[in-house]
N, C-alpha and C positions, 0 to 999 in steps of 0.2 A: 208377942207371938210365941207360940207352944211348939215344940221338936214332937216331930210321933215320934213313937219309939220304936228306935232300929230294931227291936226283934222283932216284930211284924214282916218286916221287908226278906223275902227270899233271895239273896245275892247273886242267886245261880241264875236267874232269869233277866232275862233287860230288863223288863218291867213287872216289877213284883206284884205281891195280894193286895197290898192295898190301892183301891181304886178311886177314891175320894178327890172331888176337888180340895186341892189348897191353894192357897194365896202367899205367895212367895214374900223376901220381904222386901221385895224390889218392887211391889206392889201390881206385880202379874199375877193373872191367874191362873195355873196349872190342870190340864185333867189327874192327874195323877201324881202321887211321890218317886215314883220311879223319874219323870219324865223333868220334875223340877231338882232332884238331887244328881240323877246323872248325866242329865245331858243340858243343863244352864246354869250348875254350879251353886244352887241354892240352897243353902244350909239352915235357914229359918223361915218358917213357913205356918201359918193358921189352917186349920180342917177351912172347907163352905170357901165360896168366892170373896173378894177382895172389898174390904168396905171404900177404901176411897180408887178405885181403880184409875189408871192414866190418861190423861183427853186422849190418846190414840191406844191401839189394840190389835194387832196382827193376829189373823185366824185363816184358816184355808180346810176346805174340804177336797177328797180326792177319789176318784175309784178307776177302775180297770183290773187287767186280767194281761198273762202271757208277756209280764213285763212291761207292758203301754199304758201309759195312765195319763189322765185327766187331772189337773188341779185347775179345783174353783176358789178365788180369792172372797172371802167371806169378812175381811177386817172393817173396822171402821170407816164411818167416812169421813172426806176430807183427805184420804190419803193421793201422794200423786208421786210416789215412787214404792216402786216393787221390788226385792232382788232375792232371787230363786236361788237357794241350794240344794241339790238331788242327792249329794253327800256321796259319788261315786270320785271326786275329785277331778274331771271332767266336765260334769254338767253344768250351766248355769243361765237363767235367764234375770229378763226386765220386763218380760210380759206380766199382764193382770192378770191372766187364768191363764196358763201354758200348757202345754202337752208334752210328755219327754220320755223316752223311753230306755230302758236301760238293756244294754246289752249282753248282760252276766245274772246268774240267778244271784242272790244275797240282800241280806239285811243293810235298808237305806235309809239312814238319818233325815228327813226331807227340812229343808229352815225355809221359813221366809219371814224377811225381813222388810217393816215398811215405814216410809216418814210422810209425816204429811204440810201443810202448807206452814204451818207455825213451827216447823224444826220437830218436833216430836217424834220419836224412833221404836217400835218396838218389835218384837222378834217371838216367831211362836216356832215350835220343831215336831217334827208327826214321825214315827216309824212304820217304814214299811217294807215288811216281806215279800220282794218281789221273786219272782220263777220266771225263767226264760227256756222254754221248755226247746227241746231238739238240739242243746247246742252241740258244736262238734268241736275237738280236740284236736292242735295238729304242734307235732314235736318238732324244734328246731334249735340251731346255735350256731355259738361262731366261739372262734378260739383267737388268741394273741400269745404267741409265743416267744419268751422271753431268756433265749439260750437251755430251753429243755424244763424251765419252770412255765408253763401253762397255763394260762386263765381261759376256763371255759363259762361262754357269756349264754343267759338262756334267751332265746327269743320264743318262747313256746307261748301258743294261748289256750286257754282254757281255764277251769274253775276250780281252785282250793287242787293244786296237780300237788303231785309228790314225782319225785326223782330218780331215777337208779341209771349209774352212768356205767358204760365200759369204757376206757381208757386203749384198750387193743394190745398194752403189754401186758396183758394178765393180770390186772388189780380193776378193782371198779371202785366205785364210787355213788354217794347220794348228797342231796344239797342242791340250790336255785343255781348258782355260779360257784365252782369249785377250781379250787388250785389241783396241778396234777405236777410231779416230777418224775420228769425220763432219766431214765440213763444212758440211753444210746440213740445216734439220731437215725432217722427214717423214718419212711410211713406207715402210720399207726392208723387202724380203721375204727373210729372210735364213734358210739352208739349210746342215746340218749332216750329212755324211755319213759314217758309221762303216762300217769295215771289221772283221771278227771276224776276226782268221788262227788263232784254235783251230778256229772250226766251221765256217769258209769261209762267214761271212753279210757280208751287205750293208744296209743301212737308212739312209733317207733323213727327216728329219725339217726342216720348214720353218714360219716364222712371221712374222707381219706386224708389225713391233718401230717404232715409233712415237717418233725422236732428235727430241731438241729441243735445237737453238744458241742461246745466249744473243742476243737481237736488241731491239731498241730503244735508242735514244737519250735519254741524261739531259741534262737542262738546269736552271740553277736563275737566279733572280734577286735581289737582294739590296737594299736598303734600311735609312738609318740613321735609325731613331728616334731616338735621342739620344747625345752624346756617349758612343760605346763599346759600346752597344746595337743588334745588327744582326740585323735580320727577315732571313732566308733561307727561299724560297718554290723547292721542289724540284719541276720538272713529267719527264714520261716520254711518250718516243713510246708505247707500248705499254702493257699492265699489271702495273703494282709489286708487290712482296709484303713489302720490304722497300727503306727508303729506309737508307745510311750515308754519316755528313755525317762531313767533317775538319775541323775548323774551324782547322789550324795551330798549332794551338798547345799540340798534343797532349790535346785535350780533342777529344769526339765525339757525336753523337745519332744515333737512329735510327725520325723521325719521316718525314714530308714537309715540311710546315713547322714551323720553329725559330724561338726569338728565342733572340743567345747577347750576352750581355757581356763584352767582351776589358779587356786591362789597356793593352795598349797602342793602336799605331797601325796596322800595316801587315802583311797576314798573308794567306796564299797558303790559302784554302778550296776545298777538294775535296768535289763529289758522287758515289757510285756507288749505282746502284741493280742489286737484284734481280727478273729479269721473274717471273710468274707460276706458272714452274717453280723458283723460284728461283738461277738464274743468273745469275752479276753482268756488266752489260755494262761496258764502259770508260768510267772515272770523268773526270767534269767539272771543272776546277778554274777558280778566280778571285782574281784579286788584289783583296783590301778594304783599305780603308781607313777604318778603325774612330774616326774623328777630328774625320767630319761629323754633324754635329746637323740634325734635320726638323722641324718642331714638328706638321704636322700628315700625317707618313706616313699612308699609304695602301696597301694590299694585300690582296689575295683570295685565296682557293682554290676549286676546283670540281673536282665528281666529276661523271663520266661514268654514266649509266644508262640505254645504251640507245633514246638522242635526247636524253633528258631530262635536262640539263645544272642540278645544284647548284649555284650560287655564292656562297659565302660569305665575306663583306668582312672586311677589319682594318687598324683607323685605331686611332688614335691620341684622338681627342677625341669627344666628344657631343654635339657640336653641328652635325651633318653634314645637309651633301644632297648626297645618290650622282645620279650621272648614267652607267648602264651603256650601253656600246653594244657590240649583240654580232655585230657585223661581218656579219649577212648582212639588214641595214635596221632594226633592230627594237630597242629603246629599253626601258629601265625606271629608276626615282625609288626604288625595294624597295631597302632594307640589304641581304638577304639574297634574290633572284630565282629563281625555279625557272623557265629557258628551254626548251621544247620546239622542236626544227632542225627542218626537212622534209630535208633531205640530207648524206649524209657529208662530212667536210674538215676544212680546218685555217682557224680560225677566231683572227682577231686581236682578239680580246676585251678593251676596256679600260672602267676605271672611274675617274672624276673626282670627288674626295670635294674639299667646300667648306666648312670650319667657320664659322659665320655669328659668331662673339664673336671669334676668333684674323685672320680677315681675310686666312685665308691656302690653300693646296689643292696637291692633291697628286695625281699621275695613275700609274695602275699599269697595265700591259698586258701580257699573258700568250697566249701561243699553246695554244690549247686547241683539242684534236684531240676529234673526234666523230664515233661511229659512230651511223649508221643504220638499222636493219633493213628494207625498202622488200618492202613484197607479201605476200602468205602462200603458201606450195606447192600443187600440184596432182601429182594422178599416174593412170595408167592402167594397166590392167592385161591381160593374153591368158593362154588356158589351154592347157596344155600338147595337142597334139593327141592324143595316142594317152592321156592320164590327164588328164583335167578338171580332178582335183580339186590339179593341181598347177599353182600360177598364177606369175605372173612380173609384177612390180608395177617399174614404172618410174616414179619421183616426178619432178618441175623446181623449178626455183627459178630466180625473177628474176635476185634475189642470187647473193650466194657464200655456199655451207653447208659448214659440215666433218662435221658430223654429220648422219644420214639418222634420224630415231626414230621407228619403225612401229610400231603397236597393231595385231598381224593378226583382231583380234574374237575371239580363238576361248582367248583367256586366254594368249597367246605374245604376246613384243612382242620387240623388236633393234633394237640402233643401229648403223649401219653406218656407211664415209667413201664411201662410193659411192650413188648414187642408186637401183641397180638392185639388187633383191633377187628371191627365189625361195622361196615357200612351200609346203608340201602339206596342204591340210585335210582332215580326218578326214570332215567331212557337207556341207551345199550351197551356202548364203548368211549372209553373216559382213559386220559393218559395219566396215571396216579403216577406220585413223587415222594419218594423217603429219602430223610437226612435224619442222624443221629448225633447227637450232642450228651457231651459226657461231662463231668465233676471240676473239670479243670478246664470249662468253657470252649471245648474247642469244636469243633463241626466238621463232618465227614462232607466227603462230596455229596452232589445231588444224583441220586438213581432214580430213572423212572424207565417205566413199564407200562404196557398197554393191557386195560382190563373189562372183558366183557360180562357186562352185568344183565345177558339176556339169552334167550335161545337165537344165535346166526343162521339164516337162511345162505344158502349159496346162488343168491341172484345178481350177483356181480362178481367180475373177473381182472383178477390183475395181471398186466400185461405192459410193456414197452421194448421199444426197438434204441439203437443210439447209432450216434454218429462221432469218430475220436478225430479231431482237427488239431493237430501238434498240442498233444495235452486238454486243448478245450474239447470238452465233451457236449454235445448238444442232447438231452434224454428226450424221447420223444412218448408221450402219452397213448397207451392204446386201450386201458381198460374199459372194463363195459358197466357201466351201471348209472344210474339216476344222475341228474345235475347235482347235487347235494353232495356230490362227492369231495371227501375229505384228505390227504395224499400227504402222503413220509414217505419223503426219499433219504435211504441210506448206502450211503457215497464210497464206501470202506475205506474211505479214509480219514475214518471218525471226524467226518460236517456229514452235514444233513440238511436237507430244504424239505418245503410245504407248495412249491408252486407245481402247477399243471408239468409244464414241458420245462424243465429248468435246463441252465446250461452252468456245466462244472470245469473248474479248469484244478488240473490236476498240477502236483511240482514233479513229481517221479513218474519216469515208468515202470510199468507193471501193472500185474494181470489182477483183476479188484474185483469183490464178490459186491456185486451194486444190486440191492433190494426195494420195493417198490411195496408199498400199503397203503391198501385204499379202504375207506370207513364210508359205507352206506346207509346214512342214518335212518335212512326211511325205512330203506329194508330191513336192516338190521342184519348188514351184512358185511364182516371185514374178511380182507383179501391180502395176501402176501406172495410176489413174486420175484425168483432172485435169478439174476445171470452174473457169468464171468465176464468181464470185460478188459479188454489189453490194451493198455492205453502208451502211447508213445508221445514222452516227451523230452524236446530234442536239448540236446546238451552242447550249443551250441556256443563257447563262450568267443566272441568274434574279436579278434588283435589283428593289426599290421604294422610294420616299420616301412618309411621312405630312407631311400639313400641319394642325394644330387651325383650328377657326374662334374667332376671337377672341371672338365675344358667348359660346360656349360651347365652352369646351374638350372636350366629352366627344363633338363631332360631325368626326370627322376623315376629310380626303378623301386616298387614297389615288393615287400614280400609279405606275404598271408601266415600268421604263427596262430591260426584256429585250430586248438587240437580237436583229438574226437575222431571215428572209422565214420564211413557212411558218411562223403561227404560225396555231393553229385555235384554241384555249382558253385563257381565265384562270377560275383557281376560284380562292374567298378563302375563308380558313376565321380567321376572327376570335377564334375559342375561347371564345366565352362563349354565352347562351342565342340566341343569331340562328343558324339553317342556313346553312349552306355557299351563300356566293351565286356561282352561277357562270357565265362567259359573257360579263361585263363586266370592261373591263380595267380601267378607273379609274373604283371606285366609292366613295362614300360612306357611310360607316358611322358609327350613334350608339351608344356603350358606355356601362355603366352603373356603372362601375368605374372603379378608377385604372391597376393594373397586369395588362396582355395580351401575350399569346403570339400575335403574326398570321403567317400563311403565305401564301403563292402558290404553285400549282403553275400551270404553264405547258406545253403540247401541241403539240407541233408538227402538219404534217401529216399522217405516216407513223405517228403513235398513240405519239409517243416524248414524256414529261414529263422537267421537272425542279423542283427545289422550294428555296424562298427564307425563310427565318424572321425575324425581329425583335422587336425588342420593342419594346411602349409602356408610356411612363409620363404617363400622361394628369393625372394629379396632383401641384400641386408641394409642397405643404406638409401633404396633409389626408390620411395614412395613419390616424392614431388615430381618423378619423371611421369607416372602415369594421372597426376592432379587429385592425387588423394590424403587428406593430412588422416592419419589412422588415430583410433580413440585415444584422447590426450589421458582421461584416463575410465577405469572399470573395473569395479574390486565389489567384493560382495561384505555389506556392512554387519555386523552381528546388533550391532546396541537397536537397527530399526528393522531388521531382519527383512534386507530388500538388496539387489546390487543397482547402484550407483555409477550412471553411467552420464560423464561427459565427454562429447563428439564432434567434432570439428571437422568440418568436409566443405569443401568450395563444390563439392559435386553431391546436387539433390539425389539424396536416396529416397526410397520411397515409403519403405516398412524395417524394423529392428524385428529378428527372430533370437529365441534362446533354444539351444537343440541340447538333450543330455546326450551321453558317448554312444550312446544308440541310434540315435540318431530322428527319437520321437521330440516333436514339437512341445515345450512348455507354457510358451510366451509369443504372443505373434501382438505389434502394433504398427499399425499401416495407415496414423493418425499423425505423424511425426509434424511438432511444432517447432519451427527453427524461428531462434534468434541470431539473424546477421549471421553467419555459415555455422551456430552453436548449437548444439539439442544436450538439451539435461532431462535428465529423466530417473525415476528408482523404481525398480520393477520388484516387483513381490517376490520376495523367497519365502517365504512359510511353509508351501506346499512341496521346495526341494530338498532336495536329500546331501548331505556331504560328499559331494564328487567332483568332477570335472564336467563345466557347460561352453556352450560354443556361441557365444555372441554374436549376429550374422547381421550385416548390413544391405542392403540389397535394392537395385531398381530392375527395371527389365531385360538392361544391360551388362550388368556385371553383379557381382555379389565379394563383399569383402567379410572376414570371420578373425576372430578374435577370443582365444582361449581364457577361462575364468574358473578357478576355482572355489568353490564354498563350504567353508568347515566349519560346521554349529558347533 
């Protein structure tokens, strides 16, 4: 076989002048030297078709138009597999004749390849200039940021694009995926423009990409416990995620504080840390000398939260008195201190640890930075003029906030770095919610505000009357509008309810500016009505002392020590066959028993009580005179958080009460299961409080009581 000669061939074109069949010397036949030299590798070839050609022959014809095309499989027969290549790198079939369209205008290699029943294989390849007419161009990306080195990724589509990047610090850029380096962190609004030179499109795609530079300062301090043993206390201007200690000597941790043991004396220790994005700023190093002994080191740590500063000590011995001073006046004797600042800074924090047997002390001091959070947000809002329901919310802050975080009421919320936001509600009045959150993760309180996103008609009216019942306040409902009505009560004494007629019970008296709003959704009509209201509540705190008379114990004179002006009543209810004597405050009473349940209720003068209980034990020795054996015992348990009552009585009682010093009911069981004259039983304390309760045994005829204290 004969080479034509390369000067014939135009290298500029995929498939040059000459157009002749050849015959490869693979013993294929070729339409042309373009199509057997560049795209099947065949370096010798004869002019005219192939004299001994291959039992099989891969051939295909094809047409269409606007990128869709038709292939008809035209090879040998005997063939009985097919495999399609469209040469987009995607495409690919097993059909005999397929149809396939490509998605991009460009020049496409097309192969198929075919084998038939006796193994035989061969392979034919067609180009074709396909056009995809109309396409559209649309620019996009994404970034990965790597401490202020940048990789920006393209996702853009379209055909044969070219590039031109803004970066937003003032430098741009060209390139598919480009590196960018910041110098300083913040957000950058950064713009990536694509040009299509197939379809002549344009597309501009922009983002707010948010670099962070590695920033703060480490520092560490060191300390020898003992020959060789060196406490290392790692602090950071900013927030860590990861502390790495060197300690020299080819050994390493990755705490904030270490203790490490050297062999030798003298050794060059390096800190770096990692801030919060985990970026490492530049490492700290220190010359130690691992050779000094302390017997009674000293040294702390403390974590930052938000004002409220953790510190926590380490010494060396147990026999300590700490002396903290935490440099802005303020003093603590605590091991371990939890400090709350009033203000941001850098605080020189030291503590004096004094072991009272060793006779010796040790002082550690550490710059301890502390953020603040000072104020909570407010914001206002204006509605768009010509569409209501589109509002414009502008928050403030005292502080410095990096983040804006809005509850627009309406089941949408956003966090923004800008204070100014822009909403559209769908209906009228919506309770929005702003909280702000700053650099040093802390979060202000929650402020909310009512926002009307429409024009309010005045077809409903707010209104309510009340009623003051010793501090309980009953509100009573009087406005006027649709069933749909929505209602916030504001109580002035910062609570608030949502019900129709709520009832409030106040701790103070005085005079309270009580506001009522009512949301008409129909109408599209909110209402606010406010009154003063004086509420009285009685400050009644009820005490009395018994005193026996000595010729007879069973005649006991009571006296009332309830302070307080504006008292109108004393009622005494003695519990046994005498009525309720009421009116006198220090009376005399003779019982005829040994063990009573007395009470005082006390009235002021606006018709408010309060009530006081005790007990007496009028007998010291002579229970078995009246057939009573009293509780063997009744103590209240901690480990089962219950008191534990065993009772012994030859006389059927019929119900066990628990009363608090007031004389309100806890416990009532009138269920009581006696074994042989025994009742055990353990009554729930969960729900009580640490004080004094009155144990009450009782049938129709007498009632015996039994004092019990419980201290959680």
């Amino acid at each position: 076989m004969n080479c034509i000669e390369l000067s014939y061939i135009n290298n500029a074109l995929i498939c040059g002048g000459i157009t002749d069949t050849v015959c490869g010397c693979n013993g294929i036949s070729y339409p042309n030297y373009c199509e057997a030299f560049y795209h099947h590798g065949v370096t010798n070839w004869t002019s005219g078709s192939c004299t001994n050609p291959p039992a099989c022959h891969a051939d295909f014809n094809y047409s269409g138009t606007a990128g869709n095309y038709n292939f008809t499989n035209t090879s040998s027969l005997g063939t009985t597999i097919w495999f399609w290549d469209f040469g987009d790198g995607s495409g690919y079939s097993n059909s005999q004749s397929p149809s396939y369209s490509f998605t991009s205008s460009g020049t496409y290699i097309v192969c198929l390849t075919i084998t038939d029943g006796s193994g035989c294989e061969s392979t034919t390849c067609k180009v074709i200039e396909a056009v995809v007419p109309n396409q559209n161009c649309s620019a996009l990306f994404g970034y990965s940021d790597s401490c202020g080195v940048v990789h920006f990724i393209d996702f853009s589509t379209g055909n044969n694009l070219s590039y031109a990047w803004d970066f937003g610090d003032g430098t741009f850029g060209t390139g598919l995926n480009p590196y960018h380096t910041y110098s300083t962190s913040g957000w950058f609004n950064v713009c990536l423009i694509i040009t299509d030179t197939v379809n002549a499109c344009t597309n501009q795609f922009c983002q707010s990409c948010f670099i962070h530079i590695a920033t703060g300062v480490a520092s560490f301090t060191y300390s020898n416990q003992s020959v060789f043993l060196i406490s290392f206390n790692g602090s950071f201007s900013g927030t860590a995620s990861n502390w790495y200690w060197n300690f020299g000597d080819g050994n390493s941790a990755n705490i904030q504080d270490t203790a490490y043991t050297y062999t030798g004396c003298i050794y060059n220790a390096c800190l770096q840390v990692a801030d919060d994005f985990g970026c490492l700023v530049a490492p700290v190093c220190q010359t130690i000398n691992a050779c000094i002994a302390n017997p009674c080191y000293v040294n702390f740590s403390h974590v930052d939260s938000c004002n409220s500063v953790k510190f926590s000590s380490q010494n060396l011995t147990n026999n300590t008195i700490y002396n903290w001073s935490f440099d802005d006046g303020t003093f603590s004797s605590a091991a371990n201190p939890i400090h709350n600042y009033s203000a941001s800074g850098n605080y020189n924090v030291c503590l004096i640890s004094t072991d009272t047997v060793l006779f010796c002390s040790d002082t550690a001091c550490h710059a301890v930075t502390v953020h603040v959070m000072n104020g909570s947000p407010t914001f206002i809002y204006s509605n768009i003029t010509f569409n209501p329901n589109v509002v414009n919310l502008v928050g403030s802050f005292s502080d410095t906030a990096t983040n804006w975080l809005w509850n627009f009421g309406d089941g949408q919320s956003t966090s923004t770095i800008n204070s100014t936001v822009q909403h559209t509600y769908s209906n009228c009045i919506y309770t929005v919610c702003l909280q702000v959150h700053d650099s040093f993760d802390c979060y202000s309180p929650v402020v909310c505000d009512t926002v009307v996103a429409c024009e309010l008609s005045n077809s409903c009216t707010a209104d309510f009357n009340f009623l003051d019942s010793c501090g309980s306040v009953q509100f009573t409902n009087l406005s006027i509008g649709l069933n749909s009505l929505v209602y916030y009560w504001d109580f002035g004494d910062f609570n608030s309810d949502s019900l129709i007629n709520p009832i409030h019970q106040y701790l103070v008296s005085n005079s309270y500016e009580i506001c009522l709003t009512i949301n008409d959704s129909i109408n599209q009509c909110l209402k606010t009505y406010c009154d003063s209201v004086s509420v009285h509540v009685p400050n009644l705190i009820v005490n009395f002392s018994h005193f026996q008379t000595s010729h007879n114990p069973n005649i006991v004179s009571f006296f009332d020590f309830t302070p307080g002006i504006g008292i109108q009543n004393w009622e005494w209810n003695f519990n046994d066959t005498t009525s309720i004597v009421s009116g006198v405050q220090n009376p005399v009473h003779t019982f005829n028993g040994c063990e009573y349940l007395v009470c005082l209720t006390v009235s002021d003068s606006f018709g408010c009580s309060s009530m006081f209980c005790d007990s007496l034990h009028l007998c010291a020795d002579n229970i078995s005179e009246v057939g009573i054996k009293n509780f063997t015992t009744a103590f209240y348990n901690p480990n089962t958080n219950t008191i534990d009552v065993l009772f012994s009585s030859n006389t059927n009682y019929d119900c066990i009460d628990l009363f608090d010093l007031l004389g309100r009911k806890q416990y009532e069981n009138c269920d009581l299961k006696y074994s042989g004259e025994k009742i055990f039983l353990k009554i729930p304390a969960k729900q009580l409080q640490s004080t004094i309760y009155f144990l009450v045994v009782r049938n129709k005829q007498e009632m015996r009581a039994h004092k019990i204290e419980v201290i959680k």
